[in-house]
Every structure is written in C-alpha cells, then in structure tokens.
N, CA and C atoms of all chains as a GROMACS GRO file, in nm:
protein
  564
    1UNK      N    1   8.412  12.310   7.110
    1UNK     CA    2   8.546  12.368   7.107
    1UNK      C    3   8.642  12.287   7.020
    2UNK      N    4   8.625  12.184   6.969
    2UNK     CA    5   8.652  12.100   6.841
    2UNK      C    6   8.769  12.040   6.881
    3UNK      N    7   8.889  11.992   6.851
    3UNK     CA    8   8.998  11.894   6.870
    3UNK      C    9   9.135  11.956   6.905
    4UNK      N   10   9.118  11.974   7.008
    4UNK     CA   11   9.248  12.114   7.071
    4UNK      C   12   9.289  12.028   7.209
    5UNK      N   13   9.393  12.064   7.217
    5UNK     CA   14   9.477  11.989   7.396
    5UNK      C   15   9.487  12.145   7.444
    6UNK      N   16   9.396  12.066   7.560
    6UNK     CA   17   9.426  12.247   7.662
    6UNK      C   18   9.486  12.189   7.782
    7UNK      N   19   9.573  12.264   7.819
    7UNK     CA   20   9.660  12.244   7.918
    7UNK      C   21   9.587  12.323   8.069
    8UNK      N   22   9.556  12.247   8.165
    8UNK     CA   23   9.546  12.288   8.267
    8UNK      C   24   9.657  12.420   8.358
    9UNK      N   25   9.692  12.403   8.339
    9UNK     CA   26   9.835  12.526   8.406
    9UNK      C   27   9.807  12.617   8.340
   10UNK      N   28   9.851  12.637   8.217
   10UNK     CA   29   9.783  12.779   8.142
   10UNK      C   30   9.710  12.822   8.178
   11UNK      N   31   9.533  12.702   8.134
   11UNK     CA   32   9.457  12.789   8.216
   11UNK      C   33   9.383  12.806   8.380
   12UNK      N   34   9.465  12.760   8.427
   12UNK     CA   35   9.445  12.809   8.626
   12UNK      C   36   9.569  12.915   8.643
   13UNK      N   37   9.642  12.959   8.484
   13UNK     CA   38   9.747  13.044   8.520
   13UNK      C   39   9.660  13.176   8.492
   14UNK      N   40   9.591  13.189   8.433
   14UNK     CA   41   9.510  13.300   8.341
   14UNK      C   42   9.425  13.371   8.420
   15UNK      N   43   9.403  13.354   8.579
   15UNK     CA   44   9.269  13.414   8.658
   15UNK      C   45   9.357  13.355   8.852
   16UNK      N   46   9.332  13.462   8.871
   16UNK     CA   47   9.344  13.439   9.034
   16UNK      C   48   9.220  13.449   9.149
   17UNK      N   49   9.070  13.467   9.090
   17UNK     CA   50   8.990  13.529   9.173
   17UNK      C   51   8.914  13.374   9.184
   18UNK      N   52   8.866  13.361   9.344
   18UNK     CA   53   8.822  13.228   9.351
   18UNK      C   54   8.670  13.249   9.344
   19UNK      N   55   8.607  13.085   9.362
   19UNK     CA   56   8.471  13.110   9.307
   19UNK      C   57   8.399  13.138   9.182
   20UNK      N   58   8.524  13.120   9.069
   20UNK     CA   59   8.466  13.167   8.978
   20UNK      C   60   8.480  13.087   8.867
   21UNK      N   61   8.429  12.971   8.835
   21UNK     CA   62   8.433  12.843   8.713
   21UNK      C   63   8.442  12.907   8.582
   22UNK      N   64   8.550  12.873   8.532
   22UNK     CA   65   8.573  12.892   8.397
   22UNK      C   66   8.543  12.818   8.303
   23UNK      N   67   8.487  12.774   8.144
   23UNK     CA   68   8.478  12.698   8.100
   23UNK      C   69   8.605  12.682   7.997
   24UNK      N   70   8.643  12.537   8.000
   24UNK     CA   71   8.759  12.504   7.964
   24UNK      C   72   8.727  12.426   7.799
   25UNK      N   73   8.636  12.334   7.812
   25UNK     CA   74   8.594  12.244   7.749
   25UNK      C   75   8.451  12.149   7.750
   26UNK      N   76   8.383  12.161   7.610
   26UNK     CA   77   8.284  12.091   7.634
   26UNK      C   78   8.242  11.985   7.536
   27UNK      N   79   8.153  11.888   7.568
   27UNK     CA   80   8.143  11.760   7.586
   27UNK      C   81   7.990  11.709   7.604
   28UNK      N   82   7.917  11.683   7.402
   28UNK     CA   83   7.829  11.694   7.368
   28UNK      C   84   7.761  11.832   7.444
   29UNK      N   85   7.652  11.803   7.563
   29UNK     CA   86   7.623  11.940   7.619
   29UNK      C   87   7.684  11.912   7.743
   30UNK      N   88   7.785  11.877   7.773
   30UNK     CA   89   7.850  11.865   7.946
   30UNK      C   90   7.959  11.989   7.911
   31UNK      N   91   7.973  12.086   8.064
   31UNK     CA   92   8.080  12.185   8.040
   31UNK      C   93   8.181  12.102   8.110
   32UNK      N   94   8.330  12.141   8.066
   32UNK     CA   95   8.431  12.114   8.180
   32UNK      C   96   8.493  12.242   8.225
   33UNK      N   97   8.482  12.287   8.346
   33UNK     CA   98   8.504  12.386   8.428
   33UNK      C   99   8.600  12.401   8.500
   34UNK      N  100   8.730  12.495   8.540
   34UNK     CA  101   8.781  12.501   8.622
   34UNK      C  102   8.825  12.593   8.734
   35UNK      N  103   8.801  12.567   8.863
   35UNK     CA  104   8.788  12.693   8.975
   35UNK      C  105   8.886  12.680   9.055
   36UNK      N  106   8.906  12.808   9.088
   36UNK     CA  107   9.001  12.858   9.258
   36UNK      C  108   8.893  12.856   9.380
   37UNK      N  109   8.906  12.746   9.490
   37UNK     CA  110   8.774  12.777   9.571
   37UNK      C  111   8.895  12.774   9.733
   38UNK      N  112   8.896  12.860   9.793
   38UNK     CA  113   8.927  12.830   9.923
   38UNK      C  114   8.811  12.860  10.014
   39UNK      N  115   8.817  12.809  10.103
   39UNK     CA  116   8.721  12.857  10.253
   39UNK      C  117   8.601  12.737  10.191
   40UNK      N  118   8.512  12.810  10.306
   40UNK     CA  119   8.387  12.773  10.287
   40UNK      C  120   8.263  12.831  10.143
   41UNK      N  121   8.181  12.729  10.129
   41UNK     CA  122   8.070  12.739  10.022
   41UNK      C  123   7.966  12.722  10.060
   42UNK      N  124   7.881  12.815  10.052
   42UNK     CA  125   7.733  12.771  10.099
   42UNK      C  126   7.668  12.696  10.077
   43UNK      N  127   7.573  12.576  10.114
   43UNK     CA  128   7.501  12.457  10.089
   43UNK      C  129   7.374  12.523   9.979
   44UNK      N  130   7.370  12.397   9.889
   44UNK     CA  131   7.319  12.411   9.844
   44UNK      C  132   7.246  12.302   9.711
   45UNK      N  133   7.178  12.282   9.625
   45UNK     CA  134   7.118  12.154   9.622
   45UNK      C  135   7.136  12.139   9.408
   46UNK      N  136   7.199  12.040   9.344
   46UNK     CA  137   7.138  12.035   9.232
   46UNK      C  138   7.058  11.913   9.195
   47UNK      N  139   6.963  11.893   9.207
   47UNK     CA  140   6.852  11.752   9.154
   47UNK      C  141   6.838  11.749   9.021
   48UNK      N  142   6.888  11.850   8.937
   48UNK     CA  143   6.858  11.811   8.762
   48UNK      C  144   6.979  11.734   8.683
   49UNK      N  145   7.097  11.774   8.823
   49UNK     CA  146   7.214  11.639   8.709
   49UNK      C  147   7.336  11.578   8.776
   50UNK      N  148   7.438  11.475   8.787
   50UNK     CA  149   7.524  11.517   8.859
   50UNK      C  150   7.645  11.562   8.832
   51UNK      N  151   7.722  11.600   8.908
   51UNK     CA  152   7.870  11.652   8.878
   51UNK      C  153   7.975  11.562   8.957
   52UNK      N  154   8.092  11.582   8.878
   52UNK     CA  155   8.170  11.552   8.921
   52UNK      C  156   8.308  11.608   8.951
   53UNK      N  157   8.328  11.628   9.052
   53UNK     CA  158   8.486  11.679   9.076
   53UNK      C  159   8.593  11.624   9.069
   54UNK      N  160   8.730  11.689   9.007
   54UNK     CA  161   8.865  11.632   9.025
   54UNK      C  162   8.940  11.696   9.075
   55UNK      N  163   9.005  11.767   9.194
   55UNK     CA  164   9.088  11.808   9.274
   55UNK      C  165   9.251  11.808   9.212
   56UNK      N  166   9.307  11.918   9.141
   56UNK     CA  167   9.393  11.903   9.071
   56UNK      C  168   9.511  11.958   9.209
   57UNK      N  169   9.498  12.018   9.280
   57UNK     CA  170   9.549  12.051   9.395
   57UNK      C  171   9.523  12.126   9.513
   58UNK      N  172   9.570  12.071   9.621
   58UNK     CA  173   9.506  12.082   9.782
   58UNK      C  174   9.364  11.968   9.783
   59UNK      N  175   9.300  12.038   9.859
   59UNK     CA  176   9.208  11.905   9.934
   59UNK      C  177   9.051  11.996   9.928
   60UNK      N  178   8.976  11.928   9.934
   60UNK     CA  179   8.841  11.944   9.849
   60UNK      C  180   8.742  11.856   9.956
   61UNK      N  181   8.619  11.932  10.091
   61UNK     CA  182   8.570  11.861  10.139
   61UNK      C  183   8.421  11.833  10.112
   62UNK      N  184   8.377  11.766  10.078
   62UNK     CA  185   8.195  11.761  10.043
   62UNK      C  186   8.132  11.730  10.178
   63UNK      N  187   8.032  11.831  10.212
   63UNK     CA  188   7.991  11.803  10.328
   63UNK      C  189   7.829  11.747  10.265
   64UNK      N  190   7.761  11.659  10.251
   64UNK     CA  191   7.639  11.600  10.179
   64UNK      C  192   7.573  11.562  10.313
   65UNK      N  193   7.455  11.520  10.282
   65UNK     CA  194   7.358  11.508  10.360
   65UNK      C  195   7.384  11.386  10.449
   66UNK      N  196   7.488  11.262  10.414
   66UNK     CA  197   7.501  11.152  10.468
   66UNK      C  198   7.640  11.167  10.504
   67UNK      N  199   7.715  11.292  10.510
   67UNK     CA  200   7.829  11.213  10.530
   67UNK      C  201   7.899  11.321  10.456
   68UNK      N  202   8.052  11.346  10.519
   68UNK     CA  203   8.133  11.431  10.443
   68UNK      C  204   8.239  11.329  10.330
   69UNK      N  205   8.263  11.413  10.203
   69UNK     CA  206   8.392  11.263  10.115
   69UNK      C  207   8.507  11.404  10.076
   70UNK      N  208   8.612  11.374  10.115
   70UNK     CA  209   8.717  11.469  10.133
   70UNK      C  210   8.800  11.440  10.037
   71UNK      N  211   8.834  11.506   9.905
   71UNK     CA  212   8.880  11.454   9.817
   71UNK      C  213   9.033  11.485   9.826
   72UNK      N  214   9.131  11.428   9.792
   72UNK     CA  215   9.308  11.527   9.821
   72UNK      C  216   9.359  11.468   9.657
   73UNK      N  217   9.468  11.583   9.583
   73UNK     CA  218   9.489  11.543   9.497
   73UNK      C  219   9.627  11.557   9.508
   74UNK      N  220   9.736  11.596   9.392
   74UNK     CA  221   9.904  11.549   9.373
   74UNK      C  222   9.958  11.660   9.447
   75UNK      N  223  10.070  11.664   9.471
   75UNK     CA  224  10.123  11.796   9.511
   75UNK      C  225  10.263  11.818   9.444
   76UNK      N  226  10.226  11.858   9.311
   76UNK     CA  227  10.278  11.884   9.231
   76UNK      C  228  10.172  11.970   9.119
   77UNK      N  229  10.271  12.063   9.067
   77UNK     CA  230  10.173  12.169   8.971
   77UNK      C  231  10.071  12.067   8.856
   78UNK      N  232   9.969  12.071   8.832
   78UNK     CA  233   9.869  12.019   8.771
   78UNK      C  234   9.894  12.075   8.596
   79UNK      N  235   9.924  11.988   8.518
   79UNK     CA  236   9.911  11.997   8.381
   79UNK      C  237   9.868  11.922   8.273
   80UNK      N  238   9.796  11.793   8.358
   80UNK     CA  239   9.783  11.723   8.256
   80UNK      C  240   9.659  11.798   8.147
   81UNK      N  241   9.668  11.770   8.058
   81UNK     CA  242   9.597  11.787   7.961
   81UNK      C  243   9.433  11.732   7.913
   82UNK      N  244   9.375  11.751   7.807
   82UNK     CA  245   9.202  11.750   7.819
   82UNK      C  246   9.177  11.774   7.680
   83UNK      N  247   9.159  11.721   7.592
   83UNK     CA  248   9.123  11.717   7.467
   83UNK      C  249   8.988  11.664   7.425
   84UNK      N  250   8.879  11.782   7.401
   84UNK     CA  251   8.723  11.744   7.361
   84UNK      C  252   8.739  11.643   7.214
   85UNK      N  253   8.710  11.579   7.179
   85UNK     CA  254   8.712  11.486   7.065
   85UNK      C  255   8.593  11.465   7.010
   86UNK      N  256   8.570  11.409   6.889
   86UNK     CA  257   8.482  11.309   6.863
   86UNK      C  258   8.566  11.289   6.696
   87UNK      N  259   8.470  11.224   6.598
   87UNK     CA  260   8.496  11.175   6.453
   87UNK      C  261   8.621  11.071   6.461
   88UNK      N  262   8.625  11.049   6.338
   88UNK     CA  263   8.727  10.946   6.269
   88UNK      C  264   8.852  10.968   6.349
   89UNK      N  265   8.964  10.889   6.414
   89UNK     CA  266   9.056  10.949   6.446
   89UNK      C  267   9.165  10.784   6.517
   90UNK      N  268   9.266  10.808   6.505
   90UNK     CA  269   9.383  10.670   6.560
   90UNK      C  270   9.489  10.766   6.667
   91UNK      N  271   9.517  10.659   6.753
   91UNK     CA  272   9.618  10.701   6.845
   91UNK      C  273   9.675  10.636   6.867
   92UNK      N  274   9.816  10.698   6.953
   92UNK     CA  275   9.945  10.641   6.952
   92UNK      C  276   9.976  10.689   7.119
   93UNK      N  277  10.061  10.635   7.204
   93UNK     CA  278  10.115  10.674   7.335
   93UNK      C  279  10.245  10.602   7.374
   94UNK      N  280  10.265  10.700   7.453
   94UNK     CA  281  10.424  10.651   7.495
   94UNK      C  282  10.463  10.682   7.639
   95UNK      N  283   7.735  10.543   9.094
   95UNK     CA  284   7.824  10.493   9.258
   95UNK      C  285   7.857  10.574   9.350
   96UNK      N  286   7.742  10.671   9.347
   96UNK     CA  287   7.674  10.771   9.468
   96UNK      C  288   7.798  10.823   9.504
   97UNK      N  289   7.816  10.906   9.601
   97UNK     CA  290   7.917  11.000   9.656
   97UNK      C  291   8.029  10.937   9.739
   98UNK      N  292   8.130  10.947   9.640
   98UNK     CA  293   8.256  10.845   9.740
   98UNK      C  294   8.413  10.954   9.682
   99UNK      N  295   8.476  10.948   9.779
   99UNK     CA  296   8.598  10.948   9.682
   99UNK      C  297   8.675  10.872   9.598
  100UNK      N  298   8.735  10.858   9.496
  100UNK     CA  299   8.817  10.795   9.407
  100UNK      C  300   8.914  10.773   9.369
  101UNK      N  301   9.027  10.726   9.460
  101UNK     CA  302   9.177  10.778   9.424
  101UNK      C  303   9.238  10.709   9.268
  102UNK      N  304   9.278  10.783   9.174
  102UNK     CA  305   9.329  10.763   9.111
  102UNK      C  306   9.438  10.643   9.041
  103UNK      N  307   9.570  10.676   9.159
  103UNK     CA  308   9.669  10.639   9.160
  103UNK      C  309   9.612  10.444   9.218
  104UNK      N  310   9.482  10.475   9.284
  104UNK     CA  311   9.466  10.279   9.363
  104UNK      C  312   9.408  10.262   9.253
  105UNK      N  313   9.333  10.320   9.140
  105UNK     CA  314   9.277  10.212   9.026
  105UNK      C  315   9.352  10.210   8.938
  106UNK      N  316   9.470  10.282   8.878
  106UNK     CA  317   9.563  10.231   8.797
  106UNK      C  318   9.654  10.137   8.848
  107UNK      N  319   9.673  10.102   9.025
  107UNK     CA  320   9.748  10.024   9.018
  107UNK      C  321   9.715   9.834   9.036
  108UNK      N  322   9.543   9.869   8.983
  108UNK     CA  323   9.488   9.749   9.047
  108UNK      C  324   9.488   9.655   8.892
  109UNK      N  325   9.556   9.767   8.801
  109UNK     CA  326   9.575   9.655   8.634
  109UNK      C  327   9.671   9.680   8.558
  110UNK      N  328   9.713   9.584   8.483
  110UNK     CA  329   9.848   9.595   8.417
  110UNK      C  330   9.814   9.586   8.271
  111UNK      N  331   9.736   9.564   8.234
  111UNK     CA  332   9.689   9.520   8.065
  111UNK      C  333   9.655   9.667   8.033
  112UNK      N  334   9.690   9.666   7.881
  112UNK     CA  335   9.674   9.766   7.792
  112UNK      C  336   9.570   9.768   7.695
  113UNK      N  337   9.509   9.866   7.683
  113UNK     CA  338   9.385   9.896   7.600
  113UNK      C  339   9.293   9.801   7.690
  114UNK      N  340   9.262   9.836   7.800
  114UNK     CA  341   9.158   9.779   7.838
  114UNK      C  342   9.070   9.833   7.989
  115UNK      N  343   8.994   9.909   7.889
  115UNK     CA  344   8.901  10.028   7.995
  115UNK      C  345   8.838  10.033   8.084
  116UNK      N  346   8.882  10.027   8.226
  116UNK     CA  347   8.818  10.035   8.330
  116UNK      C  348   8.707  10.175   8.383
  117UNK      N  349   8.586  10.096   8.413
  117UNK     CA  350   8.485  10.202   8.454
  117UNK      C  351   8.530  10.257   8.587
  118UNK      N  352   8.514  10.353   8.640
  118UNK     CA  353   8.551  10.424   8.774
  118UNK      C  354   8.497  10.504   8.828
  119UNK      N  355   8.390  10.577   8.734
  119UNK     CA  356   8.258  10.660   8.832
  119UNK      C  357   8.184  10.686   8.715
  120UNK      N  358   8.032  10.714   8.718
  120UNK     CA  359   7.923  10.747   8.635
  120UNK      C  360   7.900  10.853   8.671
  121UNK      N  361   7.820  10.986   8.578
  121UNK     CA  362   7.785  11.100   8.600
  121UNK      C  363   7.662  11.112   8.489
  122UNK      N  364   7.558  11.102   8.559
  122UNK     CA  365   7.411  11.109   8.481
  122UNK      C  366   7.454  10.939   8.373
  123UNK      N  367   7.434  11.008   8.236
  123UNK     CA  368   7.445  10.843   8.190
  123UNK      C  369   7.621  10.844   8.077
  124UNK      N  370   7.697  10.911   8.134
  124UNK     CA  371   7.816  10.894   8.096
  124UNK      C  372   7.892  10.816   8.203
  125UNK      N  373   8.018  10.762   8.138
  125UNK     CA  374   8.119  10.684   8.236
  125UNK      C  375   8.225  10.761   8.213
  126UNK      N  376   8.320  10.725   8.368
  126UNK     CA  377   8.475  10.811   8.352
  126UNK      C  378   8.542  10.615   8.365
  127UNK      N  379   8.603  10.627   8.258
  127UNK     CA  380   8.722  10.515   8.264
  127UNK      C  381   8.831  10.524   8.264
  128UNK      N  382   8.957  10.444   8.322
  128UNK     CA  383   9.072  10.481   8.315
  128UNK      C  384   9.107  10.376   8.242
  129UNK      N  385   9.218  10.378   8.181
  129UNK     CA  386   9.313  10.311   8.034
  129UNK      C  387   9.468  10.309   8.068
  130UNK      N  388   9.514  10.193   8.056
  130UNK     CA  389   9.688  10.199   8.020
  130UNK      C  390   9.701  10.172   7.876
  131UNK      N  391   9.775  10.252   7.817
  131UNK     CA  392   9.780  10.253   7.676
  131UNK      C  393   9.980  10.278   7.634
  132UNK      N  394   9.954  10.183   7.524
  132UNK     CA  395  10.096  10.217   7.465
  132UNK      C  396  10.100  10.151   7.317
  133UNK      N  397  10.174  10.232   7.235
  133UNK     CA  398  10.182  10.197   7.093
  133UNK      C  399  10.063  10.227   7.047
  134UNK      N  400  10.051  10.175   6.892
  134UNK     CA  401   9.943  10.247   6.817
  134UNK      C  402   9.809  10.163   6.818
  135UNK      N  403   9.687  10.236   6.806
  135UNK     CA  404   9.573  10.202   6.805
  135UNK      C  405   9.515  10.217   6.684
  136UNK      N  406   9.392  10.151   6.627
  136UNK     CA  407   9.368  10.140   6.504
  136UNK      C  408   9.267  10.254   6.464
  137UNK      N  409   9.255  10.344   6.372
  137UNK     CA  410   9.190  10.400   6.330
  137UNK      C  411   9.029  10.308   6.393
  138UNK      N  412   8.959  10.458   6.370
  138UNK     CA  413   8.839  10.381   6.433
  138UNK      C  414   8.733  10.538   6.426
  139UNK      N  415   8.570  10.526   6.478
  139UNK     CA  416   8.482  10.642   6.472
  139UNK      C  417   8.407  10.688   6.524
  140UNK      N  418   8.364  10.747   6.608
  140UNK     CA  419   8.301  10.760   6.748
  140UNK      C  420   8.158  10.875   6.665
  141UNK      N  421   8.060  10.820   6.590
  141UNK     CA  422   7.969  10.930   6.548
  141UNK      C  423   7.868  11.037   6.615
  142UNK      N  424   7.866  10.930   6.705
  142UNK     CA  425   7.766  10.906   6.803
  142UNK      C  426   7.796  10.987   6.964
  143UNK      N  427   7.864  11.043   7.006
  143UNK     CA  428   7.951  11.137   7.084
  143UNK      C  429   8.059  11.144   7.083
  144UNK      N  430   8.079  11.322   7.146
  144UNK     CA  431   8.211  11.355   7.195
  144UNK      C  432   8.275  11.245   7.280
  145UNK      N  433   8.417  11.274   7.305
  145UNK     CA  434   8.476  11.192   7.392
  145UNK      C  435   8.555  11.290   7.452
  146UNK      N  436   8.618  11.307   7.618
  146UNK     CA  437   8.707  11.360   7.610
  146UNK      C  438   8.844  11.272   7.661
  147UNK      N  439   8.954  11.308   7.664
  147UNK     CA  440   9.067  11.230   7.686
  147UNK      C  441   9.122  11.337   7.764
  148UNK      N  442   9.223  11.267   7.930
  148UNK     CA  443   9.249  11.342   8.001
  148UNK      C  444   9.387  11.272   8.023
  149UNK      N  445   9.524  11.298   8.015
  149UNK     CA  446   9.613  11.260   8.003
  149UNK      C  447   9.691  11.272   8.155
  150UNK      N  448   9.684  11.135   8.218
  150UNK     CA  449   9.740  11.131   8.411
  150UNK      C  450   9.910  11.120   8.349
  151UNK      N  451   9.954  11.047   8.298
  151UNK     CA  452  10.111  11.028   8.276
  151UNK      C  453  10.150  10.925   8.114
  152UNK      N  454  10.266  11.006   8.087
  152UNK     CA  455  10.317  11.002   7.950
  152UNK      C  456  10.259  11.104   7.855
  153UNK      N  457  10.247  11.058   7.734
  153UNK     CA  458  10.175  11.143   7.646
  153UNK      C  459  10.124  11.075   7.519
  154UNK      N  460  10.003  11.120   7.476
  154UNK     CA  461   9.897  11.051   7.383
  154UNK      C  462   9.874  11.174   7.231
  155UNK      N  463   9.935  11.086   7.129
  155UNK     CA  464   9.879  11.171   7.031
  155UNK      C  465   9.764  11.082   6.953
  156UNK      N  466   9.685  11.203   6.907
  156UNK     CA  467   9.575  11.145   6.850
  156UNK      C  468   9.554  11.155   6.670
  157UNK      N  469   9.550  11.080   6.608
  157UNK     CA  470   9.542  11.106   6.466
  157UNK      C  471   9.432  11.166   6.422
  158UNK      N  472   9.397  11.284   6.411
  158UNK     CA  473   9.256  11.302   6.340
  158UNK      C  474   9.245  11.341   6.166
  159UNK      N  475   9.159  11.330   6.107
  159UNK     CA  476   9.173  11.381   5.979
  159UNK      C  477   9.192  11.508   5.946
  160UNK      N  478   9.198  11.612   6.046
  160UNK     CA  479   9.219  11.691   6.028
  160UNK      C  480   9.367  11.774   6.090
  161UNK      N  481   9.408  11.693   6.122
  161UNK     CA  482   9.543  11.682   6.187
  161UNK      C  483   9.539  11.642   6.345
  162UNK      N  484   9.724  11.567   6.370
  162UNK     CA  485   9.771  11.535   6.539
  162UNK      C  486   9.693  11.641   6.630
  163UNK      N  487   9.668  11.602   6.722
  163UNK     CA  488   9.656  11.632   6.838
  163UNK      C  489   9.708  11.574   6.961
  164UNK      N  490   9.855  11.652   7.011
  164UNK     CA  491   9.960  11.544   7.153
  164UNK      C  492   9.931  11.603   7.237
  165UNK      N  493   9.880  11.524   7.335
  165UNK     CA  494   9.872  11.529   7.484
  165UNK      C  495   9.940  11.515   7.594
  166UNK      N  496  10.041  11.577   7.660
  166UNK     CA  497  10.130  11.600   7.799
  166UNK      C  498  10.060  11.555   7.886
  167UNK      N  499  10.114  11.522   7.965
  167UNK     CA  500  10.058  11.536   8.171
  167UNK      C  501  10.161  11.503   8.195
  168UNK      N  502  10.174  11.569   8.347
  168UNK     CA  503  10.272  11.605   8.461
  168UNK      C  504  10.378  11.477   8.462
  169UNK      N  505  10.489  11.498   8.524
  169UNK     CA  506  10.580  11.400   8.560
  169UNK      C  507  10.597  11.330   8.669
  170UNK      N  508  10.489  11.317   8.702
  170UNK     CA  509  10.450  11.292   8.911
  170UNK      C  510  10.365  11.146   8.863
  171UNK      N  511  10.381  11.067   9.011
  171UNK     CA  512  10.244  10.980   9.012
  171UNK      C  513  10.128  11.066   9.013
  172UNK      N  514   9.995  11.002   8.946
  172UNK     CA  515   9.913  11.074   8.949
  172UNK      C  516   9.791  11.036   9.054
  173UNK      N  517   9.714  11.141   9.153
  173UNK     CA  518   9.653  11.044   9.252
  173UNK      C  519   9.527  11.145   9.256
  174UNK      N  520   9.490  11.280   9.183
  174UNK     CA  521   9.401  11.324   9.158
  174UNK      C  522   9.275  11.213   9.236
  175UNK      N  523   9.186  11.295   9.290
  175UNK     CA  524   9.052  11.236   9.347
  175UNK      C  525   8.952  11.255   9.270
  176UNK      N  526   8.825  11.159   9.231
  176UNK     CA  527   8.713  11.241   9.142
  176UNK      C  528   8.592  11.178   9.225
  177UNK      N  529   8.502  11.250   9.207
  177UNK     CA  530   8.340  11.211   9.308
  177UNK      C  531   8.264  11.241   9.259
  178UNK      N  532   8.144  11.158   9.188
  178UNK     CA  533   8.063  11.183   9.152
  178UNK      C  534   7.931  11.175   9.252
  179UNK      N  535   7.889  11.291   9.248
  179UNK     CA  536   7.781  11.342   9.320
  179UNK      C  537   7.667  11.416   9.266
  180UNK      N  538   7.603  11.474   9.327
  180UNK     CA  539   7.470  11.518   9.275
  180UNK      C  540   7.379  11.562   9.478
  181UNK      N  541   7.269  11.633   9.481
  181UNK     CA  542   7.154  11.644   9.524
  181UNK      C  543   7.233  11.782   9.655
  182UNK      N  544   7.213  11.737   9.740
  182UNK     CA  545   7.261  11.896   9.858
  182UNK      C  546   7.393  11.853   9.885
  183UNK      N  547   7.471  12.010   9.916
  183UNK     CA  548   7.578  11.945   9.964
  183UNK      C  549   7.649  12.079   9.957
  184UNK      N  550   7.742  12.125  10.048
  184UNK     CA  551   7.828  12.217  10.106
  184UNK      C  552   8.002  12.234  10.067
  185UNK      N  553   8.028  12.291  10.053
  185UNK     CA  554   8.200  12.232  10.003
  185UNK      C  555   8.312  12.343  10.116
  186UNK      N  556   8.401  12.260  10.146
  186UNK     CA  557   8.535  12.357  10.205
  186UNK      C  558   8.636  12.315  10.163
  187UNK      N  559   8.733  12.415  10.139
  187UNK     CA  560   8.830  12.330  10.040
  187UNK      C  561   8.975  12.448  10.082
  188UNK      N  562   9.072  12.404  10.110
  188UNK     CA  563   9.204  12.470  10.176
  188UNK      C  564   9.338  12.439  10.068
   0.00000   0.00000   0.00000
C-alpha cells in the first residue's frame, strides 16, 4: 500500500457491522486489520503464526488456555495514525 | 513474551531519552518498539523491510524521496493495550 498515513477514525468511520476485519495496511506479508467486535467469539486455534492485538477502544478479553489477559484501551476517539514504509527516507517530530 | 497484556502509557513512562528504541512485544520474528522522538533524524535506508510507524502523541513527518508523509495521533495520554498471542483462545469484548 506504499507510503500513505491512514488515519484510524476514518477508517472505523467507514463500516458499522462487527466481526468483520478490514485491511488497513500491510507490512512485507503481515496484514494490519481493523474490527468492530462486541459480545462473545467462538474459540478457536491459530498454530501457523502469532497475532497481535491493540484495543483502540473499550476492553478486549482473551480467554486462552492458561488464563484470561483483558486488554482496556483510551477513552477517547482513536486516531492515531499508521504509515506502511520502507526505502530511503529522514524524519522529523514535534 | 507469550500472552500478557501491555499497557502502553507504563512503558513510555519508564524512559525519558530520545531516539532510543524500546522492545515491548514480539510477533513471529518481528518486534513492536516504542520511541520518544523529537527534532530531526538523519536520512538513512531500510532495504531490507517494510516498517510501519504508529503515531501514540504529537506528530511525525517522514521525508521520503518521493515526498512528506505527517503523522497525527490523538490529544489524550495514550494507554492503548497490545498482546501478543498465538495458539487457542476465545475473545469477549464490550
């Protein structure tokens, strides 16, 4: 998807139906995905890679085989930003 | 570092130095690091993979040769959770 800032808010503004991962951005072959999930999810197993979640808002519970890890994030609207990169390039912040 | 939660907001506040990248969870054989950054950074070339950049607070532009790319995030502390996981596991989320 080459060297673009995508704004989270836009797109969790763009779709209301939960359960349904969007791809936002990707990263060599890693997707970055983003979903509406309330309620419950059925168990279920991936052994070929892992994932990782970030909880941009409300609370997020993993129920795993050892143990539940309950993730909670800001409570404030989610926008930070996500820019796929690679090549030649300098930065600046403020 | 198997299935844990990760608060955000406790590993940015555990360093004060700039440009200097803390590891904070692995996913297969990539790392998620967090960074305090300010002022300019030196041109430089990543051939070898994508990168992505996720902007918790202020804003980051990036020089590429093919033109800026500026990055926003929210005006809040940021305390987002991330978990890297993998194998069975159930989710509920409110």
């Amino acid at each position: 998807m080459g060297e673009t800032a995508i704004n989270f808010a836009e797109k969790f503004a763009k779709f209301s139906e939960q359960w349904s991962p969007k791809i936002i951005a990707q990263m060599n072959d890693y997707h970055f995905k983003i979903v509406k999930i309330q309620g419950e999810f059925v168990w279920h197993q991936h052994a070929e890679t892992d994932e990782v979640f970030i909880v941009m808002d409300g609370e997020l519970t993993i129920h795993l085989r050892d143990g539940d890890v309950t993730l909670k994030a800001v409570r404030c609207t989610p926008s930070p930003a996500v820019s796929s990169t690679s090549r030649r390039r300098r930065a600046s912040a403020a």
